[in-house]
N, C-alpha and C positions, 0 to 999 in steps of 0.2 A: 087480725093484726093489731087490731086496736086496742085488744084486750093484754096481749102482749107486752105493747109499749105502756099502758099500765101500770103492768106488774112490774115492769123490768126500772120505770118513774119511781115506783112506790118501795124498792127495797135498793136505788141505789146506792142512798145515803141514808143514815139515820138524820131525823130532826135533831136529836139532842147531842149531834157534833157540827153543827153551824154554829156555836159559838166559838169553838175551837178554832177551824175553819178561818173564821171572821181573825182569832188573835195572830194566827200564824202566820196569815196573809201580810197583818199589819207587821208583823215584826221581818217579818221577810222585805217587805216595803223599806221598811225603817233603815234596817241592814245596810241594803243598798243605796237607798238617797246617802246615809253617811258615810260611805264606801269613797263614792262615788263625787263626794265633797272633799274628803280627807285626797284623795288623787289629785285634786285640782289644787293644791292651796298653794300657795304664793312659795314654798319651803321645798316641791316635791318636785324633779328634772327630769324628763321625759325624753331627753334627746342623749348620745351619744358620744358627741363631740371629746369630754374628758372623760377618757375611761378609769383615769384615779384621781378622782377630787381630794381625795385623803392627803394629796401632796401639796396642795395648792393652801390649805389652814395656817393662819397668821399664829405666830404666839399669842397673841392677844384678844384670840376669838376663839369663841365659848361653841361648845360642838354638844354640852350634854344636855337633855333634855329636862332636866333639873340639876343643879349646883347647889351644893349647900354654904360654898364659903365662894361669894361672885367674882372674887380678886384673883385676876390672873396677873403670874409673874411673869414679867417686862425680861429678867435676865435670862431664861428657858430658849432654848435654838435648837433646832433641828439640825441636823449636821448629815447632811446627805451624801452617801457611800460611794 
């Protein structure tokens, strides 16, 4: 039996895919911690309450995630149907 566990030790990985191994683990690690930070952030709603926040936006608040020209127009109204 012991010769067994062995052989079955000695061919079930190659040595020279522990560095692999070692990279994949860390980026997989990585993945998730940022995952898993981006979920929490102060920006991200987690409950239910308004099922259309798209309706609740001021004219004067900025929704995009970059803006190239930051001036929003004051005369602009949504005019709800």
């Amino acid at each position: 039996m012991s010769r067994f566990r062995n052989s079955f030790m000695k061919n079930w990985f190659a040595v020279e895919a522990i560095p692999i191994y070692a990279v994949v683990g860390v980026v997989v690690a990585g993945g998730s911690w940022y995952l898993a930070r981006l979920a929490r952030g102060p920006t991200v709603v987690w409950t239910k309450e308004n099922p259309t926040p798209w309706n609740d936006i001021k004219p004067d608040e900025g929704t995009k995630l970059l803006t190239v020209n930051q001036h929003f127009e004051k005369s602009w109204e949504r005019r709800k149907l």
